[in-house]
N, C-alpha and C positions, 0 to 999 in steps of 0.2 A: 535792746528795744528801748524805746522810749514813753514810757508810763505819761503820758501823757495825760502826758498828757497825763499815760496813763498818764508821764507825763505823767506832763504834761502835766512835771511838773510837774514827781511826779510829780507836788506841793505840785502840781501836779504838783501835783502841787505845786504855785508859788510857793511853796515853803521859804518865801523869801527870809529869812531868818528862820528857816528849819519852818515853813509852809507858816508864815506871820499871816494872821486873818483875824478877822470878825468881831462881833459883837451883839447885841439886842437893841433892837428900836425900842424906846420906852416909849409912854406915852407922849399925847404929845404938851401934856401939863407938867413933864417933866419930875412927876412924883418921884419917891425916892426908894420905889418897890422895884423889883429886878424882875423886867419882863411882863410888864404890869397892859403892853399892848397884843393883844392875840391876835389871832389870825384872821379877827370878823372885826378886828377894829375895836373893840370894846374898848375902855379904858377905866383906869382906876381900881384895877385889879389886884390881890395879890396874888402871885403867880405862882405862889407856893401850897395855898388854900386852895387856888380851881383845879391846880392837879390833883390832888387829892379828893374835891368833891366831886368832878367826873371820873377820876379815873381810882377805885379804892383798894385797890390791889398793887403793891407795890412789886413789880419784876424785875428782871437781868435779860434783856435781851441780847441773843448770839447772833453777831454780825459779823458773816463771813465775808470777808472786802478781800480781794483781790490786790488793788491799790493800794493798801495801805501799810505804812512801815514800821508800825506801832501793833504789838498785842499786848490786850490785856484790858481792864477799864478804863473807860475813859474818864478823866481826873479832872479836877480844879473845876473854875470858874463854868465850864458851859457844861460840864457836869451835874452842877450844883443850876442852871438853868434848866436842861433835859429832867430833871430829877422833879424843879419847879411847875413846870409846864405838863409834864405826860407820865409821873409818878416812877419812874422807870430809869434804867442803868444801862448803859451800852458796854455788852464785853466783845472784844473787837478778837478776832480770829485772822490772822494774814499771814497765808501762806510765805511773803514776801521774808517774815520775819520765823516761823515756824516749818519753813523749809518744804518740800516735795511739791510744790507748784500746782501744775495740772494733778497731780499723783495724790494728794492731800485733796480737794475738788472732788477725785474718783472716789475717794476712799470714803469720803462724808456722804458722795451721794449715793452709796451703795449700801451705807444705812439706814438709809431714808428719808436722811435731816443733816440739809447743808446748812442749814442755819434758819431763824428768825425774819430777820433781814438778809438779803442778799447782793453786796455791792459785787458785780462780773463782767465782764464782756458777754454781750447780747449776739454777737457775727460768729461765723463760722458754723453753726448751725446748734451752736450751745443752747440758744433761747429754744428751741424744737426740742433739744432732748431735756431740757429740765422740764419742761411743759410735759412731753411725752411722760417720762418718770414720774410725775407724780407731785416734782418737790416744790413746785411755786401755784400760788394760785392766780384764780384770775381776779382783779382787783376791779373790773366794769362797774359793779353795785359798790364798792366802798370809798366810787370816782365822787357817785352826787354829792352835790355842795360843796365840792373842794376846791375855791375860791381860786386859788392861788396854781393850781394845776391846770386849770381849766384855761387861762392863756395858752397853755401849751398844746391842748385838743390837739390839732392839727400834726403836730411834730410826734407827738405820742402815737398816735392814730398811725402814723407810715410808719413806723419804727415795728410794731406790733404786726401790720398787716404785712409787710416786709417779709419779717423773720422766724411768724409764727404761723403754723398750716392752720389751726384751731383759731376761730373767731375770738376777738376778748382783749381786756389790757391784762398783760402779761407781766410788761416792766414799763420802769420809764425809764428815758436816754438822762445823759446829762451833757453838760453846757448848750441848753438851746436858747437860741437867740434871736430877738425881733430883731436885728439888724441883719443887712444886704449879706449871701452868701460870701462876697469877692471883697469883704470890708475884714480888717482885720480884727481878730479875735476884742483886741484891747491891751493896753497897758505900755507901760516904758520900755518897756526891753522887750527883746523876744525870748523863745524857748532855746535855742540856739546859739551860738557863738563861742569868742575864746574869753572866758573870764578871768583875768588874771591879777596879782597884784599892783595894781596901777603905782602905786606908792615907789618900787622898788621898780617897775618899769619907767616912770620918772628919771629915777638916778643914772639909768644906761641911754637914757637921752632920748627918749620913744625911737627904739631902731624900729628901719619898716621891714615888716613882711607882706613878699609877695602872694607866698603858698604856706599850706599846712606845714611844710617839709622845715620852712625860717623860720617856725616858731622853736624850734629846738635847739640851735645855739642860743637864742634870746631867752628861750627857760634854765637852761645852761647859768648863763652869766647872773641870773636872776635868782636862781638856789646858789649858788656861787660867794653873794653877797648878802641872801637875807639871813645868818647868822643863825638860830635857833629858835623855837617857837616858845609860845609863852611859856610853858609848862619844862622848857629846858630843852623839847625834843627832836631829833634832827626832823630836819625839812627836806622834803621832796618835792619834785615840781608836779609829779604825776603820782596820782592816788586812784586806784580804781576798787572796786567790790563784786562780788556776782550774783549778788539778791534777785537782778533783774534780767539775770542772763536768761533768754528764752530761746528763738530760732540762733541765737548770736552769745559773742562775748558783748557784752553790756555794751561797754566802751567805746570797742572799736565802730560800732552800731550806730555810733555818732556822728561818724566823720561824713557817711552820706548826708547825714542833715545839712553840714557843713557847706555842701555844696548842693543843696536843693532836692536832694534823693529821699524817699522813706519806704521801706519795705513791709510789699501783700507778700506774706512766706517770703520766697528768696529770690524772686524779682524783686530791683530798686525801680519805682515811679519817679519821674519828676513830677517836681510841684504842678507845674502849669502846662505838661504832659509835648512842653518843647523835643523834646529829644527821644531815643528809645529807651525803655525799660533795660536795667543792666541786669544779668546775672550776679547772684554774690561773688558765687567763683569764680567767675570768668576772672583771668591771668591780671587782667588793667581794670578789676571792678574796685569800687571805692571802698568796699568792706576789706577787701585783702590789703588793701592800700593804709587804711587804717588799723591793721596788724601791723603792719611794716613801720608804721609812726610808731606805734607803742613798745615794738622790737626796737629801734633804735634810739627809744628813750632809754631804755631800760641799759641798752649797752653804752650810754654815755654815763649810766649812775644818776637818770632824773626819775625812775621808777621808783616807788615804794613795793620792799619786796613783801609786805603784808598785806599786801592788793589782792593776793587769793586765796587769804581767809577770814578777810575783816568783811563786818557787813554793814549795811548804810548806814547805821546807827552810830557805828563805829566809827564810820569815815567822817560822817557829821562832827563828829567830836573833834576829830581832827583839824575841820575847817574853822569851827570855832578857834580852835588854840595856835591857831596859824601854822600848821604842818605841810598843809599844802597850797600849791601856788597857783596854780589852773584849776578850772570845770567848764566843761560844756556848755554848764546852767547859770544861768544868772541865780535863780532859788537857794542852791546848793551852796555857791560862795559867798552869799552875801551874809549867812550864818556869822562868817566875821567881820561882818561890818557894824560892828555892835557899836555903840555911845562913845567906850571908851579908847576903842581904836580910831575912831574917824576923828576923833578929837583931838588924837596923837598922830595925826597925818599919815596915817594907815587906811589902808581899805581895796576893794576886787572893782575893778569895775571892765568895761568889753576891750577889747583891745580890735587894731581893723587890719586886716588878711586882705590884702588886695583880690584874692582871683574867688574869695566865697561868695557864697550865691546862697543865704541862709531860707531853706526852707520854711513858711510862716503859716499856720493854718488860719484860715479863713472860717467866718458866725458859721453855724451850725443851722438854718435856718431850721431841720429836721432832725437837732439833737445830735449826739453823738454815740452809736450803739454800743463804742469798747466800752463804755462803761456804765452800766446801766442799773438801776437800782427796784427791786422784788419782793417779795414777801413770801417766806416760805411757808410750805402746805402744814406741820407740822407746828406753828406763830400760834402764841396762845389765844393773843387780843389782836386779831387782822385789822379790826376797825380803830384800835390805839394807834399802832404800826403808820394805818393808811392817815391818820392825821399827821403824824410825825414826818411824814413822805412830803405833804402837805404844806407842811410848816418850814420843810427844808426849802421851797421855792416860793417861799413869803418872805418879803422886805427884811421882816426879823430877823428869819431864818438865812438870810443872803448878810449877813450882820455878823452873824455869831457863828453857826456850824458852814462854814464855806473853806473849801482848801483854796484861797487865793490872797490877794494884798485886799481885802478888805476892811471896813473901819473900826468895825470894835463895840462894844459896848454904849447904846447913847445915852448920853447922861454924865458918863465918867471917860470915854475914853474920849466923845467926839461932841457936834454939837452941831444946831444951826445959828448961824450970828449973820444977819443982812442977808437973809436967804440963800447961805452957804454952806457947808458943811464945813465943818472947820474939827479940827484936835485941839484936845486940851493939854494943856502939860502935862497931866497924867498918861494921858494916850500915847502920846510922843516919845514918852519913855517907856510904853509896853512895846512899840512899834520898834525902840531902837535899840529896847537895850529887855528885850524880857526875861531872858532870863535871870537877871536881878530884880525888877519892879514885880513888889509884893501887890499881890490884890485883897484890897482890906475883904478882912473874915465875913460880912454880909454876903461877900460875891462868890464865898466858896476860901479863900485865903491861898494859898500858897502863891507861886510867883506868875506872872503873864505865860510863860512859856508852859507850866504845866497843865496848863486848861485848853490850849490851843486845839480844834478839833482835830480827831486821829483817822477820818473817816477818808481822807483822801480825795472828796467825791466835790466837782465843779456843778453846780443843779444849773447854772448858765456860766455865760460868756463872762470872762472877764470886765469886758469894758461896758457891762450891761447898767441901765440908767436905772437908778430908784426912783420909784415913781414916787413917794413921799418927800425925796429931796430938787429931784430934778437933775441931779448932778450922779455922776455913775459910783457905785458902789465902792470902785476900786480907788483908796488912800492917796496913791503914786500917783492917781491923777489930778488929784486935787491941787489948787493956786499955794493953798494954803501949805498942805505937809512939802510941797515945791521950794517953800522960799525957807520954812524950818528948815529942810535937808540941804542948805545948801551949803554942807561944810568946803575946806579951801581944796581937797580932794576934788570932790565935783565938780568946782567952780574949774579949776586945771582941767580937768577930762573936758569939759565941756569949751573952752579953750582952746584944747590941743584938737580936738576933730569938729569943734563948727557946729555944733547941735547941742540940743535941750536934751537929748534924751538919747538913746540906744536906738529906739525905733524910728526915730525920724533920722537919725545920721544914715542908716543902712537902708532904706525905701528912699532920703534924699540923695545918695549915690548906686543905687540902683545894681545894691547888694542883696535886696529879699527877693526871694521868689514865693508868691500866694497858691494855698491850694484851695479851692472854693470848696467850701464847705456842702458836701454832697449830700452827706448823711449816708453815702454808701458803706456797706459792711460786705465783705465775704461769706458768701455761699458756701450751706453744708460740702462736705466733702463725703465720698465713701469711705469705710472704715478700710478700708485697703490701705487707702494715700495715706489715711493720720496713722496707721501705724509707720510706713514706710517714712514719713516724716519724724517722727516720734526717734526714729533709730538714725536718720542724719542731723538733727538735729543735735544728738547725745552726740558725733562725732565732732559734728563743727566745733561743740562749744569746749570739747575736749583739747580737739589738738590747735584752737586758738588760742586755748592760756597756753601750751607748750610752745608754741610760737614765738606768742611775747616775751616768756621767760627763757627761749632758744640761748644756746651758748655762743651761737657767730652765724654769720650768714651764710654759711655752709648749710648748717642743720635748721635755720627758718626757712629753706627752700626748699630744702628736704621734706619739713613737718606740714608745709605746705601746700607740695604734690602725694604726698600719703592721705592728708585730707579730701581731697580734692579726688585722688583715685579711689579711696574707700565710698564716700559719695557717690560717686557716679557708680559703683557697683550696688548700692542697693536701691539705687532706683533713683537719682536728682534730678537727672531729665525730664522724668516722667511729671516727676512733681513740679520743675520748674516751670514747665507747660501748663500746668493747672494756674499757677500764680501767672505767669503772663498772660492766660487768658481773663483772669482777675484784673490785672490793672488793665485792659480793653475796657472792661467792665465798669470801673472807674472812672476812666477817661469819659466814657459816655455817658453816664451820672453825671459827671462835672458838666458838660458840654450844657447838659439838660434846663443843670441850674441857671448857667448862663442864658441861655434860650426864653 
């Protein structure tokens, strides 16, 4: 799957540099207090005295996030702002990273207490049973005055009345956005594509590929040549993990993107609902197809065989130290596009596949329900909580605690100069290089990257406009960090395919496909189906890693049709039908918005 989102990036994060974001709006006298502008506008605060004199009890709150690839507290710099601002400590609970998934979820809410906070998916009839149990409340009464939420009424309102039988605000979505459903999310690149070492793709003379299939001699000849990674260790072209495996192996989960697909359960949707929904399994579906890519990396020697039991954290590490040579994600590889690589004419950037058709989600006019953010019934201070909720979709809050390419801290990382938002040298090198750039001890001390928010969670759109600046939140779009980043790497990419950007070369040749932003989520199921899904799901994701890791193409065809017939014996038709009647479902949501 894709965490877009969850994704999505996830950084889903952008975790463009391992999910690079944020900052505080100060005021706008520029004083030299950290966070000194709140949420009502005030000014000339210090941000460390008003938390303390509204809020005098200092807590730990337990935020259980779904999204996110980090446990444990949240550190450094927005730390030490969270701390400033609302007295209080974020200890971050993610299954992602603490293992059993849905199983961990069960387990906490059969205690009675998922958590504090609650970052989850809202669809599938999740937001009814937490509601029904007991574990969230309703937050209607701790809405008033909440300045900076209250844009969103409207998106909030259908999300709630959607997905909850009981009247009330339940949760809110995230990424929602005043822009057009059919207008793209935002930003330079997409979630999508093939990101590779451009540097060493250079040296083989950019060969073209037609299909997914040409990208494997060309990673081939590409690990062949790039020598060893910084840390001395061998390099592969393909690195995968399983943190994220859900209905799927991670990975392979991707190739539908690749070609404009995204899967309700195990229906594939296209984007723009051109063509039919594919089964996973069917014989010619994109998902078994991208087994077969990963099977035949693996049998040339371009697989990393600690692909199943490293986990993102770990792979992350990798991409830093230049171990591997592909991702899916622009987020995930630009990890090493740090200062001192692009400086040494190194660096990832998209490569172009003639026959892809990269899936692109479209604003959210009515939010996005997979991931949505709650307060649990068992939260000491709901009314602390519902300001912090608050504050997450305030100017500041879209600055600092944001999983995207956001600015940074104003004052020290960014600025306005001739009514622009501009970086300052110090930003520049939190943006490019953080994890070395110290942030001096007033802002919390340690280096850019270990303050970076760990919370996963987009409260809007990417390419959303600050209304204090005019100009959108997100760094990459700026004139400014544009003409800083234009190392001789970029200036080449941008050369060799005729665009500014990732996103405009791929919408300029009429390689993305848009999904207009529905705001649709799946409908509760019986507990019939999700157990019946629960037990195909544990096969697929079983005999797709033996798949990839198969000894010849004898026994992947093998491992294949045993999936495939185990499946179909405990019930995948049944269920497959439920998901095809979902993307109908979809479809006409989409259609609506359009309308």
């Amino acid at each position: 799957m894709v965490k877009k989102h969850k994704l999505i990036g996830i950084l889903l994060c952008l975790v463009m540099a391992v999910t690079i974001t944020e900052g505080c709006a100060n005021n706008p006298q520029n004083t030299e207090i950290l966070g000194v502008t709140d949420s009502s506008g005030d000014k000339g605060k210090d941000s460390g005295k008003e938390g303390k004199a509204k809020y005098k009890e200092f807590i730990t709150v337990d935020v259980f996030d779904s999204q996110s690839n980090y446990q444990g507290i949240q550190s450094g710099w927005l730390a030490k702002i969270i701390k400033d601002k609302f007295n209080m400590e974020l200890n971050i609970i993610a299954p992602n990273v603490a293992g059993g998934g849905e199983t961990l979820l069960q387990t906490r809410s059969a205690a009675g207490n998922l958590g504090d906070l609650i970052l989850t998916s809202a669809a599938g009839g999740k937001l009814q049973d937490l509601v029904t149990a007991g574990l969230i409340i309703d937050m209607t009464d701790f809405m008033e005055g909440k300045k900076n939420l209250s844009k969103y009424q409207a998106a909030i309102e259908y999300t709630n009345k959607t997905l909850a039988k009981e009247e009330g605000i339940w949760t809110i979505p995230s990424e929602i956005s005043e822009r057009p459903a059919d207008t793209n999310l935002g930003g330079t690149v997409l979630n999508f594509g093939t990101y590779i070492r451009w540097d060493l793709y250079k040296q083989l003379g950019y060969p073209k590929m037609k299909t997914l299939e040409d990208l494997l001699p060309v990673m081939k000849e590409m690990q062949d040549i790039a020598g060893v990674s910084d840390s001395g260790k061998k390099i592969y072209a393909f690195s995968l993990f399983k943190d994220w495996d859900s209905e799927y192996l991670g990975a392979a989960n991707q190739i539908p993107y690749m070609y404009g697909y995204a899967p309700i359960g195990y229906a594939y949707a296209k984007a723009d609902d051109s063509e039919e929904p594919q089964s996973a399994l069917a014989e010619d579906s994109l998902y078994i197809r991208g087994l077969k890519f990963f099977f035949q990396a693996n049998q040339m020697g371009l697989l990393d065989p600690e692909s199943t039991t490293q986990n993102f954290d770990a792979l992350s590490e990798k991409y830093k130290d230049g171990a591997v040579l592909w991702s899916p994600w622009p987020w995930q590889s630009s990890g090493y596009n740090t200062a001192d690589h692009t400086s040494s004419g190194k660096a990832f950037n998209t490569a172009a596949v003639e026959d892809f058709q990269l899936y692109d989600w479209g604003c959210y006019t009515k939010g996005n329900p997979y991931n949505s953010i709650m307060i649990g019934s068992k939260a000491k201070d709901p009314e602390r909580l519902m300001d912090f909720i608050d504050w997450l979709y305030s100017p500041e809050g879209l600055t600092v605690a944001y999983s995207g390419s956001l600015s940074g801290i104003k004052g020290l990382m960014w600025e306005v100069a001739d009514g622009k938002p501009v970086l300052t040298d110090f930003g520049y090198k939190c943006l490019t290089n953080g994890d070395k750039t110290l942030m001096p001890e007033e802002y919390g001390g340690g280096t850019y990257l270990d303050g970076i928010e760990r919370l996963n969670f987009k409260a809007v759109s990417d390419g959303e406009i600050n209304p204090e600046t005019g100009y959108p939140y997100n760094y990459l779009m700026w004139d400014n960090y544009i003409s800083l980043n234009l190392t001789d790497m970029e200036r080449d990419w941008q050369t060799h395919m005729g665009a500014k950007n990732a996103t405009e070369y791929f919408y300029k040749n009429k390689q993305a496909v848009i999904s207009v932003g529905s705001g649709y989520a799946v409908p509760a199921e019986d507990p019939d189906i999700t157990t019946i899904r629960a037990q195909i799901r544990s096969t697929i994701v079983e005999y797709s890693w033996k798949s990839v890791f198969a000894k010849d193409e004898e026994e992947f065809t093998r491992l294949i049709k045993e999936m495939t017939d185990i499946a179909m014996g405990l019930g995948y038709e049944k269920v497959l039908n439920i998901d095809l009647r979902n993307t109908e479902e979809q479809k006409q949501a989409r259609e609506a918005i359009d309308n």
